[in-house]
ZAMARGU-4260 file (C-alpha; in steps of 0.2 Angstrom, whole numbers, plus 5000, padded with zeros to 4 digits):
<rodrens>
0) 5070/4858/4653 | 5088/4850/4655 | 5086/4855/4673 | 5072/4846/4678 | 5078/4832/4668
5) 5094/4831/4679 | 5087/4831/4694 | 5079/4812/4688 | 5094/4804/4683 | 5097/4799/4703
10) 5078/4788/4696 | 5086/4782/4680 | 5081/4764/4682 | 5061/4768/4689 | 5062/4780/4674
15) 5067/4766/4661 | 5054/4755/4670 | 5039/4770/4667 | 5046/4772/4649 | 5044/4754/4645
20) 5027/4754/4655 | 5023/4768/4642 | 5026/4757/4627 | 5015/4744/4633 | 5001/4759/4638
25) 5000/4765/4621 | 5001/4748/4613 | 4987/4743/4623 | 4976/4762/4620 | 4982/4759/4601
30) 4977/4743/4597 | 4958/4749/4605 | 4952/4757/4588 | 4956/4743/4577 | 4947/4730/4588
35) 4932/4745/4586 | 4935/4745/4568 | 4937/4725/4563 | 4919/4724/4576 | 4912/4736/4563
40) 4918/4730/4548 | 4923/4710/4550 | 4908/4709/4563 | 4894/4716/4559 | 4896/4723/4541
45) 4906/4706/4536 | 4897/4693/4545 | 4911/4690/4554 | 4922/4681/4542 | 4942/4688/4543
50) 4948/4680/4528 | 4942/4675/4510 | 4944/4657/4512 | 4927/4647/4515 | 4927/4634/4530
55) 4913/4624/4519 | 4908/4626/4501 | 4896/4616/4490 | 4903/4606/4475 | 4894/4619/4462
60) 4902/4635/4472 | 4917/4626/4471 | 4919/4624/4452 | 4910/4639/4448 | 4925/4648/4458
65) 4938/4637/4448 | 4932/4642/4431 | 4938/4660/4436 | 4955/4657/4442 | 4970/4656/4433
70) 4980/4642/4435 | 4991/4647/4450 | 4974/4651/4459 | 4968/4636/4455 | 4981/4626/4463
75) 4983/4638/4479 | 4963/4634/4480 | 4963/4615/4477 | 4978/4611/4492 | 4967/4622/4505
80) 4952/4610/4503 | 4950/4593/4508 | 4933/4581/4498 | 4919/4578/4511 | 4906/4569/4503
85) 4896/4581/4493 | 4906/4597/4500 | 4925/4604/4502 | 4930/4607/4519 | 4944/4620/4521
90) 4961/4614/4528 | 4967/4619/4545 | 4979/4632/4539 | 4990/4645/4551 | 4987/4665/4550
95) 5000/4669/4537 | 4994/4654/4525 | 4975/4663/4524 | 4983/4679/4525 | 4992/4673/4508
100) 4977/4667/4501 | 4968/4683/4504 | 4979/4690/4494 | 4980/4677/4478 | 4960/4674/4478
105) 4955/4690/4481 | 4950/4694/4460 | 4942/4677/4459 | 4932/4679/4474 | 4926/4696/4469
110) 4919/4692/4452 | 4912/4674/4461 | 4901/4689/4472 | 4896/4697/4455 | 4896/4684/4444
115) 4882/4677/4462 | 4873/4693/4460 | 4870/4697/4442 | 4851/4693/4433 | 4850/4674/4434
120) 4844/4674/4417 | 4861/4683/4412 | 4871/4670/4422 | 4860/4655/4415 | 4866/4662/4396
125) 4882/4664/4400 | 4887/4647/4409 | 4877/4640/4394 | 4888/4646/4379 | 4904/4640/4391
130) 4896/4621/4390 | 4889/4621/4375 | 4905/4629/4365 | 4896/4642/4358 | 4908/4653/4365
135) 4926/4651/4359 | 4941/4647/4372 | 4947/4666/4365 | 4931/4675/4368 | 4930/4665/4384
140) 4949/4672/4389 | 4947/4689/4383 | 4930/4692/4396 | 4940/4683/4409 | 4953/4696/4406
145) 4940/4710/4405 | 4934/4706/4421 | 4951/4705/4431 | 4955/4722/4424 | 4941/4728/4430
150) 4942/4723/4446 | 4960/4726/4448 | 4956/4744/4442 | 4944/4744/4456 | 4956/4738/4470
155) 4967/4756/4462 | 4955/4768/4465 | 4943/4760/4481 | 4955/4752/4490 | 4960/4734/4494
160) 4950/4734/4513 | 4933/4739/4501 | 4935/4728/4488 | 4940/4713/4500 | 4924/4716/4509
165) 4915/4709/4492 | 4925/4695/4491 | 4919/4691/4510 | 4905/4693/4507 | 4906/4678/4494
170) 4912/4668/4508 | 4900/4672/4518 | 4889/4666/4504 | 4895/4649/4500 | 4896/4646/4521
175) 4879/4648/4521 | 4874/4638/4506 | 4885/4624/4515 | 4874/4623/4529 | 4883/4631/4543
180) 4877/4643/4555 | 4885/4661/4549 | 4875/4670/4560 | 4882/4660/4576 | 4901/4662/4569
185) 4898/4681/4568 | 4892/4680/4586 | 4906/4671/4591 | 4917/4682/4582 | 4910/4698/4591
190) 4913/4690/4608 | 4929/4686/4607 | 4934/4702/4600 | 4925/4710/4615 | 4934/4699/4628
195) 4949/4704/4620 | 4948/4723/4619 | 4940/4720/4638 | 4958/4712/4643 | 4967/4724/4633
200) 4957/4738/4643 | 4962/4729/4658 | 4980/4727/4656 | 4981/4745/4650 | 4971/4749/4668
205) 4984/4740/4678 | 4999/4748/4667 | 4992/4768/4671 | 4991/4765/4688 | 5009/4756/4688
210) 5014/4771/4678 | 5006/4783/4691 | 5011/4776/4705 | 5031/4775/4699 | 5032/4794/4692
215) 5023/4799/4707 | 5038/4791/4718 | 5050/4799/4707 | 5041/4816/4708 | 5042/4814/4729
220) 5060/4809/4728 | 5067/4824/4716 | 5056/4836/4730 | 5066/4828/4743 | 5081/4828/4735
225) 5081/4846/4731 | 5075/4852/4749 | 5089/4842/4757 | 5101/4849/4744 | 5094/4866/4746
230) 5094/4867/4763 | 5111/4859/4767 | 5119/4872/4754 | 5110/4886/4763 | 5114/4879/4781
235) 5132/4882/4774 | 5129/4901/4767 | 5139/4915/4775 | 5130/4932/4780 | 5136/4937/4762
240) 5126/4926/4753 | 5109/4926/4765 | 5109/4944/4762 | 5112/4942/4743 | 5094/4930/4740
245) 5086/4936/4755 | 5079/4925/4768 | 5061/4928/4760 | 5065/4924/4742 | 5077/4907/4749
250) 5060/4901/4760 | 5050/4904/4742 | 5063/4892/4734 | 5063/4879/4746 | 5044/4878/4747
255) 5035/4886/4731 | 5049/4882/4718 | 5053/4866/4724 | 5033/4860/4725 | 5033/4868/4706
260) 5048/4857/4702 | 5040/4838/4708 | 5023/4843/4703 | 5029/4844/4684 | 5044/4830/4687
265) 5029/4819/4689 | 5019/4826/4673 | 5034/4823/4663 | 5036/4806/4666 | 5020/4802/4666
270) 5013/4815/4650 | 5029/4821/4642 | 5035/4804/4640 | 5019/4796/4634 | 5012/4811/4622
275) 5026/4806/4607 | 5024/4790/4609 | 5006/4790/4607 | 5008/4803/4592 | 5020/4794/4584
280) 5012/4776/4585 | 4994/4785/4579 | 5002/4793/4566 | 5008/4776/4560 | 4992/4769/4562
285) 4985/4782/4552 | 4995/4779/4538 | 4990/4760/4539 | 4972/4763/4537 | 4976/4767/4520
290) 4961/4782/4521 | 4972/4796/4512 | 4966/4809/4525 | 4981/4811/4533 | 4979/4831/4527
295) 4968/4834/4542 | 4981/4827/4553 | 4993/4838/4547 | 4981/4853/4546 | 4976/4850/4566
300) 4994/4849/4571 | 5000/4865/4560 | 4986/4873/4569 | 4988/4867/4587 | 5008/4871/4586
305) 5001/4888/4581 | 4989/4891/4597 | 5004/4884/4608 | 5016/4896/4602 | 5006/4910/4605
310) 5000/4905/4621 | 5019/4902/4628 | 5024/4918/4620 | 5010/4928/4630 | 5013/4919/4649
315) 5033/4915/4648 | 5036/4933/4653 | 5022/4932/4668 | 5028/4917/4672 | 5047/4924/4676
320) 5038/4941/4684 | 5024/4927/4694 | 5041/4919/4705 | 5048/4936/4707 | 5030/4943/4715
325) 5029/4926/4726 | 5045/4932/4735 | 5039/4948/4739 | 5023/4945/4745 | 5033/4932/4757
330) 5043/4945/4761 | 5030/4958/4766 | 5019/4945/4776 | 5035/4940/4786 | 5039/4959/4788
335) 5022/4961/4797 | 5020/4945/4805 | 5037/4947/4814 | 5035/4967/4818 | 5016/4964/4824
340) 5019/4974/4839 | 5026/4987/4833 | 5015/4990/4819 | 5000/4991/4831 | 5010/5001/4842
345) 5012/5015/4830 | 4995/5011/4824 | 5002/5006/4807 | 4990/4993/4805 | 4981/5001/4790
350) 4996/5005/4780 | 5005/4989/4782 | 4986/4982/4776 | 4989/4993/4761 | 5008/4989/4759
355) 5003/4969/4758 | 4987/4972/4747 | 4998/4982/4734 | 5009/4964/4734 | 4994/4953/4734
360) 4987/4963/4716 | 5001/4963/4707 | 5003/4943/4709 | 4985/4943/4708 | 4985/4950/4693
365) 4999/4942/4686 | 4991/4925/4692 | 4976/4929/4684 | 4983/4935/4667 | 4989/4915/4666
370) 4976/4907/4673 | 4965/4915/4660 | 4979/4911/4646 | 4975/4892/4652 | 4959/4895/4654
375) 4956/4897/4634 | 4968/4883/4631 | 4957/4872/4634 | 4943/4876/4624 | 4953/4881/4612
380) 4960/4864/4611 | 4942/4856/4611 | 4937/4867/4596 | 4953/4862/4586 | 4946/4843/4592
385) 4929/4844/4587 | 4933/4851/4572 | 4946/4838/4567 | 4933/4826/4570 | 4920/4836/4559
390) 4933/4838/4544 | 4937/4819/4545 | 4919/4815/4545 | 4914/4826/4532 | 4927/4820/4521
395) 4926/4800/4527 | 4905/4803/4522 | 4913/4806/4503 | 4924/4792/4503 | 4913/4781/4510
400) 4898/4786/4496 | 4912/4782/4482 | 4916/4764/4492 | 4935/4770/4494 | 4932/4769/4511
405) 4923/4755/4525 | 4914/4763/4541 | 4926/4756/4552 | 4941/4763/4543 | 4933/4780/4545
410) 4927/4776/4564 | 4947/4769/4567 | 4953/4786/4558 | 4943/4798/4568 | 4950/4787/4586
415) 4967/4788/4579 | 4967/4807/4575 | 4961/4811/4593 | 4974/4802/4599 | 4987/4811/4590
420) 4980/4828/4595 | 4979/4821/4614 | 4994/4819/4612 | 4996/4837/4608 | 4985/4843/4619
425) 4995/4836/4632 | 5012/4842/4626 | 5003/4859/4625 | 4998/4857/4644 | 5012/4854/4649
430) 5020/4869/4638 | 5011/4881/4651 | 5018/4872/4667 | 5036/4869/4661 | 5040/4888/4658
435) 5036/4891/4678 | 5044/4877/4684 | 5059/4880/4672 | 5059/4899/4681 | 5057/4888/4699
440) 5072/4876/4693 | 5083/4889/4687 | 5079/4900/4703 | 5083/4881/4714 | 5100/4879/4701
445) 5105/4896/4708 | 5106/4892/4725 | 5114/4877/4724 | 5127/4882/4711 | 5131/4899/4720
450) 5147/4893/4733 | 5151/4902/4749 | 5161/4914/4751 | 5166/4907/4767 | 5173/4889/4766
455) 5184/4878/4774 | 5203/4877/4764 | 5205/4863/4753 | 5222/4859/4765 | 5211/4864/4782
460) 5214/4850/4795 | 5208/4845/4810 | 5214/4858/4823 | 5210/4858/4843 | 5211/4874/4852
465) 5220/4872/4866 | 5222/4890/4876 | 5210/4901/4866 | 5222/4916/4861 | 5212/4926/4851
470) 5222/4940/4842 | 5217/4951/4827 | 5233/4957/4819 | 5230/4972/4810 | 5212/4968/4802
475) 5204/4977/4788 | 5184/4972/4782 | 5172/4980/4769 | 5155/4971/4768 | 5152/4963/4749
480) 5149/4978/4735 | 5154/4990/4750 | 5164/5006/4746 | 5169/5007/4763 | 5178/4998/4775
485) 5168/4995/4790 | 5183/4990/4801 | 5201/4999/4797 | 5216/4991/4806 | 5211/4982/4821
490) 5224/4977/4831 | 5223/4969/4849 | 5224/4951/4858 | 5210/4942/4870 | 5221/4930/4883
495) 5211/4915/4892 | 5204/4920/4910 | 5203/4939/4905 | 5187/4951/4898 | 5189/4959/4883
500) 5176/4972/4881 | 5171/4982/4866 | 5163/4997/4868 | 5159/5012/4855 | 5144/5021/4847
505) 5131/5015/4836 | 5137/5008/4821 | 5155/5009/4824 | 5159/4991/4823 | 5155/4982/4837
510) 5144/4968/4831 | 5155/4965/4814 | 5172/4964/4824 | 5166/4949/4836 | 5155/4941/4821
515) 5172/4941/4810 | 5180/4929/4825 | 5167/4915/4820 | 5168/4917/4804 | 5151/4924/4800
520) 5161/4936/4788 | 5180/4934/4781 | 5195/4949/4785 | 5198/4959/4770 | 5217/4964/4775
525) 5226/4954/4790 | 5221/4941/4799 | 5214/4933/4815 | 5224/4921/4824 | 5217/4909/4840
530) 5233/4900/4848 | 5243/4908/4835 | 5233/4900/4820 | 5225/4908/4805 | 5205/4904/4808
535) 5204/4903/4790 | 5215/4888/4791 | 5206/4877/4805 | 5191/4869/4800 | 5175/4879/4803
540) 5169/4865/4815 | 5181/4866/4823 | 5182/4883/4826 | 5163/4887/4829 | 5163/4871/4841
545) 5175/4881/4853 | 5166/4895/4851 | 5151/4901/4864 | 5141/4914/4852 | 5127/4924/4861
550) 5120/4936/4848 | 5111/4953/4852 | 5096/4944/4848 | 5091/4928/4856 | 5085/4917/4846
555) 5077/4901/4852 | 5070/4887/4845 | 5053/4876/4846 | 5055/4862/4860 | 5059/4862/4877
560) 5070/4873/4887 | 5083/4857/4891 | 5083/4856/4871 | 5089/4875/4869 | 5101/4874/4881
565) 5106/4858/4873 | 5109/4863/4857 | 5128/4867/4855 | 5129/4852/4866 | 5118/4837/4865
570) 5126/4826/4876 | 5124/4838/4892 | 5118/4829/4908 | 5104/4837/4919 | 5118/4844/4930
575) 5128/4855/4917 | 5111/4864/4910 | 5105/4867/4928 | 5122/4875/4931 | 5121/4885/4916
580) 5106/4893/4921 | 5109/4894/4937 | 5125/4905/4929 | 5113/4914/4918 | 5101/4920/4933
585) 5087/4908/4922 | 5083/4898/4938 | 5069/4910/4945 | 5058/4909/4930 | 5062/4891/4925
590) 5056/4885/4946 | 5043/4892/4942 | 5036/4884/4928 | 5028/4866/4930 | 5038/4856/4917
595) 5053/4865/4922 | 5066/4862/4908 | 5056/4850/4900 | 5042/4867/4898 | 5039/4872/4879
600) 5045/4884/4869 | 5036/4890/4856 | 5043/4894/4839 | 5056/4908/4839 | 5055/4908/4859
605) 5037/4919/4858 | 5030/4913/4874 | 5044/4919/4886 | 5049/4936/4890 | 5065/4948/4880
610) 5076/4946/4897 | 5071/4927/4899 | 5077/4922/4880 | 5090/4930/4883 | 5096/4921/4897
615) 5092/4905/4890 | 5103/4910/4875 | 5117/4913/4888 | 5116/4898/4896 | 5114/4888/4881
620) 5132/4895/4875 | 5138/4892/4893 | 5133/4875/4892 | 5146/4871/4879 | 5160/4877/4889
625) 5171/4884/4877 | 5189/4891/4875 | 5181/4906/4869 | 5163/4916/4875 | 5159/4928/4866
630) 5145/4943/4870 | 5137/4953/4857 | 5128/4966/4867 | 5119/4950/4875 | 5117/4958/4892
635) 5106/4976/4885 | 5089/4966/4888 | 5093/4962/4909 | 5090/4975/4920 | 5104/4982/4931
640) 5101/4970/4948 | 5103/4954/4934 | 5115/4960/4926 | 5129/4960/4939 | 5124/4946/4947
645) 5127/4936/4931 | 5142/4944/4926 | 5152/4938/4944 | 5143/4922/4943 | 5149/4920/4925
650) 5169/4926/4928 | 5167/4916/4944 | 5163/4900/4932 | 5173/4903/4916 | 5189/4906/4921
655) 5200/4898/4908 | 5190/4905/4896 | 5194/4919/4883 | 5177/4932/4887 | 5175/4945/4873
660) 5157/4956/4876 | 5149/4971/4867 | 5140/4982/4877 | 5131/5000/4877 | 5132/5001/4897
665) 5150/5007/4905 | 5142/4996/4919 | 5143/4980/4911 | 5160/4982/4908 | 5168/4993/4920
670) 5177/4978/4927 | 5184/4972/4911 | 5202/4966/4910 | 5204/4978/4895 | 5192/4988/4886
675) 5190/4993/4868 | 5183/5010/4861 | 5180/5008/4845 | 5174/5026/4835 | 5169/5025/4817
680) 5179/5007/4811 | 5195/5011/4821 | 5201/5008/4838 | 5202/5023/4847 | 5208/5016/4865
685) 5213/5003/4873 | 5216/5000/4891 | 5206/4998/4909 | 5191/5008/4914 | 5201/5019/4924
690) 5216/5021/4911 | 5201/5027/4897 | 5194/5039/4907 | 5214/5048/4908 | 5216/5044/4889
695) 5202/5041/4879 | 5190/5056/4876 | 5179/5046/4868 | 5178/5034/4881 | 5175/5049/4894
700) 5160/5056/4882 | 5152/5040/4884 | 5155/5035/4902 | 5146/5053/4909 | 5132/5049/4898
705) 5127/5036/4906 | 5134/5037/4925 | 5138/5051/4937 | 5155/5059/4939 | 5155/5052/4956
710) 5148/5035/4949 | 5165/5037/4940 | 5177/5044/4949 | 5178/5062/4943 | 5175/5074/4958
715) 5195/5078/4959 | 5197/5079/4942 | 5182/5093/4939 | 5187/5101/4956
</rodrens>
C-alpha cells in the first residue's frame, strides 16, 4: 500500500485537488437524503411548513395560544407579530430567529394542536370555567403545569422531530384559518426543494466526472513513470542481473505489473479516498437523525469486516502465486515462439502444446480460484445490504407505530446506512485488488531498487581512447554464485593495426573473455587495461562508444537497413554505411532489394537470412569506426568464399584498429597477428598460426580437425 502510494507523490497537487473534489462529492451525495426526508416529512406529511411560527393567525388563535405560554413565551410570541387589522402577520425574521422560536413555542404549540382537537364540548367547558372564575388562578396553574409535563415527557420518550410535527401541524391550522392558501405553500415548498436536490445532483455530476477524469490522469502518469523508470534501470543491468529476474519475468513487470499498478492508482484515488469519507460523514448523519438504530450500523459493519477478512485471507496467497504463474507462461510462449523451427523440425509440436497447456492450468486455475472469491463478494455484499435494509425497516415500522420515529427519518436512515456500507463495499473491492497489485508493486520496487553490479565509479571521468591498447593483466572471472572460475589468469595485450584471435573448444572461454572488455561482466582477480587505463575507471560510454561489438548472434532491429547500420552511429552519411557494407560483403543482397537501405526489417531481423543479419550486424559495428573491433565468433554463419573476402576487405579498412575475433574455423584466423588457444578457462598458447602448430598440441588437435596436413603445412613434419 505505501508503495503505490509513493509512486503518487510526483501528483501531489492533482491528488489535494481530487481529495477536496471528494469532500464536495460526498457533501453533495450526503445532503441527497435529507432533502428526501424533509420532502417526506415537511412536504407532504407537514404541509410544507419548516418552522412552528404561523405567517397569519386570527386574533382568537392568537390569544388562545397566549393563554398557554408562560411569560417568556409570551414575549418571544408577541415581538414576532405585527397587528393587521383583525389578524397578526408574522415578522420577517432570519433562519436562526425561527429556528429559536422553534425551540421556545414548541410545548405551547403542541397543547394549541390538542387543546384544537379535543371534544368541542370539553373545550367549550373548559374556556368557560377560565372567564367565568370558576376555576381558581391555582387549579388554572396546576393543569397548565400537567400539561407541559406531559408534553415535555413526550418530547423524552418520542423525540423532538415527532412531537414538532404536532406543533406544525397547529401552524398549519391557524394558516389556513387565516385565509391563506396552505395547499399552494406546500406546493411551492416541494418545488423548490426538488430544484435544489436537482442542482445538488448536478454539481455532484460535474464533480464525479472532474474527479474521474483527474485520478485517471494520475493513474496514466504513475504507469508512465514506472515504465520509463523500469526500463532505463534495466537498459542499465549487467548480464548478471538480466540472468538473475530473467528476461520473461522483467517483460511481465513492465507490462502486466505495471498495468496492475495504474489500474488501482486510479481506484484509490477515486474509491479509497472517497469510501471514509462517505462512511465517516453518513455515520455523522446517522447520529443526527436522532433514530437510536445505530446498532444495525454496527452490526452490518462487524459483519462486512468479517466477510473481507476471510476473503483476503483465502486470495492473498493466490494472488502472490497468480504473478509468479504470469512469468512463466511468458516464459514458455517466448521459449516456443522463438524456437518455432526447431520445434517443428523435431516434431515437438505436441509436447511443447502440452508443456504450455501445463502453464496455462495452473494460472488458470489460480485465476479462477479468485475470480470466484470475487465472484461471491458481491453477492455476499448485497445480502449483507438487503438485510441491513430489512433490519432497519423492521425496526423503523416499531418506532414509527410508537410515534418515536417520522417516515422520513426512517427513509433518511435506510439512505444513510447504504451509504455507509457503500462505503464498505467499496473498501472491501478494493481489498481484493490491492493484494495483486501490492505483489505487482513490490515485484516493480524490486527492480528498481536492485543496483548493477556493473556501474560507472563515483570518481569515473570523461576518458578518450586514443590508441586502443587493450591488455588483460592476469584476469581471473567466476560468473555470480559460481563455484568455478570460468577464466584463470589471462594474460596477453591487443596492439592497434594487428588481429588478435581466440580460439579453443566449446565452452572454454571464448565468448566471456571478449564480453569482459565491454564490460558486460566485471574481472574477479586483475584487471583490464585500454591505453594503459583500468576499464573500470573510464566511463562505460565512453568505453562501449569505442567499442565495435559484433556478438555470435546478430541481433537486429525493426526499421530500415540504413537505421541498423545506424545505430551505434546516428549521424552516418549515406557514404559511410554504403562503405560499411560494401566491407561486410552486404551489397549483393541489399542491390537487390527495391528500397535498398531504406528496405524493412522486421522485428528481430526475421525477414532476412542467418548469413545476411549477420553481415548487417558487422557492418553496423563498422560503421562506427572504433579504436577497438571486436568479433565474437561473428564470421561462423558466412560460408567460406564470404568469409575471406570480408576478412581482407575489413584489415584492408580498419588498419588503426585494435581487431579481437572468436572463431571455431583455423581458416578465419590462420592470418592472425597472434592467436590465442584457450583450453578449459586458461591460455594454453599464444603465438602465430605457424608457431602453434610447433608448440601448442592443442592448437595442432584442432587445426587437422578441420584442414588437411597439407592445407596446413604438415607433409615434412609426418614424413
Amino acid at each position: 500500500m505505501g508503495k503505490l502510494f509513493k509512486n503518487m507523490v510526483p501528483y501531489w497537487k492533482s491528488v489535494i485537488v481530487i481529495f477536496c473534489l471528494l469532500i464536495v462529492q460526498a457533501y453533495c451525495d450526503l445532503s441527497l437524503p435529507q432533502y428526501t426526508s424533509n420532502i417526506i416529512d415537511v412536504g407532504i406529511i407537514n404541509g410544507g411548513q419548516e418552522h412552528i411560527l404561523p405567517t397569519k393567525v386570527t386574533e382568537e388563535s392568537y390569544e388562545m395560544i397566549m393563554m398557554l405560554m408562560t411569560e417568556d413565551e409570551k414575549a418571544a410570541w408577541k415581538d414576532s407579530f405585527e397587528k393587521d387589522g383583525s389578524f397578526y402577520v408574522a415578522k420577517e425574521l432570519s433562519e436562526e430567529e425561527l429556528e429559536k422560536l422553534d425551540q421556545e413555542l414548541l410545548v405551547p404549540a403542541v397543547l394549541a394542536f390538542q387543546m384544537k382537537n379535543v371534544n368541542e364540548t370539553e373545550l367549550t367547558q373548559i374556556m368557560e370555567q377560565v372567564e367565568s372564575g370558576a376555576a381558581a388562578p391555582e387549579q388554572i396553574n396546576e393543569m397548565m403545569k400537567q400539561a407541559r409535563s406531559s408534553v415535555d415527557n413526550m418530547i423524552e420518550t418520542t423525540g423532538e422531530s415527532t412531537v414538532k410535527a404536532q406543533a406544525l401541524k397547529f401552524t398549519v391550522t391557524c394558516n389556513e384559518e387565516a385565509g391563506l392558501d396552505v395547499d399552494g405553500m406546500q406546493i411551492s415548498y416541494l418545488i423548490k426543494s426538488g430544484l435544489k436536490m436537482l442542482l445538488i445532483a448536478l454539481l455532484m455530476g460535474v464533480v464525479t466526472v472532474l474527479n474521474g477524469l483527474l485520478a485517471s490522469r494520475v493513474g496514466a502518469g504513475v504507469g508512465r513513470d514506472l515504465r520509463k523508470k523500469v526500463f532505463e534501470k534495466v537498459t542499465r543491468f549487467s548480464n548478471a542481473e538480466i540472468d538473475r529476474f530473467s528476461t520473461a519475468s522483467l517483460i511481465t513487470r513492465s507490462t502486466n505489473d505495471i498495468q496492475q499498478v495504474q489500474m488501482v492508482s486510479t481506484l484509490l484515488l477515486r474509491m479509497v479516498l472517497y469510501a471514509p469519507i462517505i462512511g465517516v460523514g453518513g455515520i455523522l448523519k446517522v447520529i443526527n437523525t436522532n433514530a437510536g438504530m445505530g446498532w444495525t450500523i454496527a452490526l452490518a459493519v462487524i459483519v462486512i469486516i468479517g466477510f473481507v477478512m476471510l476473503l483476503v485471507s483465502l486470495t492473498m496467497p493466490k494472488f502472490k502465486i497468480m504473478q509468479t504463474l504470469v512469468d512463466r507462461v511468458n516464459l514458455v510462449s517466448r521459449e516456443i515462439l522463438t524456437g518455432l523451427s526447431v520445434i517443428r523440425a523435431f516434431g515437438r509440436e505436441k509436447k511443447e502444446e502440452e508443456r504450455f497447456d501445463d502453464a496455462n492450468r495452473e494460472l488458470t486455475k489460480t485465476q479462477l480460484f479468485t475470480n470466484r472469491m470475487m465472484s461471491v463478494m458481491m453477492p455476499g455484499m448485497m445480502i449483507i445490504m438487503n438485510g441491513t435494509a430489512i433490519l432497519i425497516t423492521w425496526v423503523s415500522a416499531q418506532k414509527i407505530d410508537m410515534g418515536t420515529l417520522q417516515v422520513g427519518s426512517m427513509t433518511a436512515f435506510i439512505t444513510y446506512s447504504m451509504q455507509i456500507v457503500m462505503s464498505f463495499l467499496m473498501l472491501t473491492m478494493m481489498s481484493i485488488m490491492l493484494p495483486r497489485a501490492g505483489v505487482a508493486a513490490d515485484r516493480i520496487d524490486e527492480v528498481l531498487k536492485t543496483e548493477p553490479t556493473i556501474k560507472d565509479k563515483k570518481d569515473a571521468a570523461p576518458y578518450e581512447i586514443e590508441t586502443g591498447v587493450v591488455k588483460y593483466d592476469h584476469v581471473c572471472f567466476a560468473y555470480p554464485n559460481a563455484n568455478e572460475d570460468v577464466l584463470s589468469d589471462i594474460d596477453f595485450e591487443a596492439r592497434p593495426g594487428e588481429v588478435t584471435a581466440i580460439i579453443g573448444s566449446t565452452g572454454c572461454g571464448k565468448s566471456t573473455l571478449v564480453n569482459l572488455l565491454p564490460r558486460f561482466y566485471d574481472v574477479r582477480e586483475g584487471a583490464i587495461t585500454i591505453d594503459g587505463k583500468d576499464i573500470r575507471d573510464i566511463t562505460m560510454k565512453d568505453l562501449r562508444e569505442s567499442i565495435g561489438f559484433v556478438p555470435q548472434k546478430g541481433v537486429l532491429f525493426s526499421g530500415t537497413i540504413a537505421s541498423n547500420l545506424r545505430f551505434g552511429k546516428h549521424d552516418a552519411t549515406d557514404e559511410e554505411i554504403k562503405e560499411a557494407a560494401e566491407i561486410a560483403q552486404a551489397m549483393e543482397f541489399i542491390e537487390e532489394k527495391k528500397d535498398r537501405f531504406d528496405s524493412a526489417i522486421a522485428q528481430g531481423g526475421s525477414n532476412v537470412s542467418g548469413g545476411q543479419k549477420q553481415r548487417l550486424a558487422i557492418a553496423r559495428a563498422i560503421v562506427k569506426r572504433p579504436k577497438i573491433l571486436v568479433f565474437d565468433d561473428s564470421f561462423s554463419a558466412l560460408d567460406m568464399k564470404t568469409d575471406a573476402v570480408l576478412r581482407k576487405a575489413l584489415m584492408e579498412k580498419v588498419k588503426d584498429s585494435t581487431v579481437l575475433i572468436v572463431a571455431q574455423r583455423i581458416s578465419t584466423i590462420i592470418h592472425a597477428d597472434k592467436i590465442l588457444v584457450l583450453d578449459e578457462g586458461r591460455i594454453v598458447g599464444q603465438g602465430t598460426h605457424e608457431e602453434l602448430l610447433r608448440t601448442c598440441e592443442v592448437y595442432e588437435q584442432i587445426a587437422r580437425s578441420q584442414l588437411s596436413a597439407k592445407e596446413l603445412g604438415l607433409e615434412e613434419k609426418e614424413a
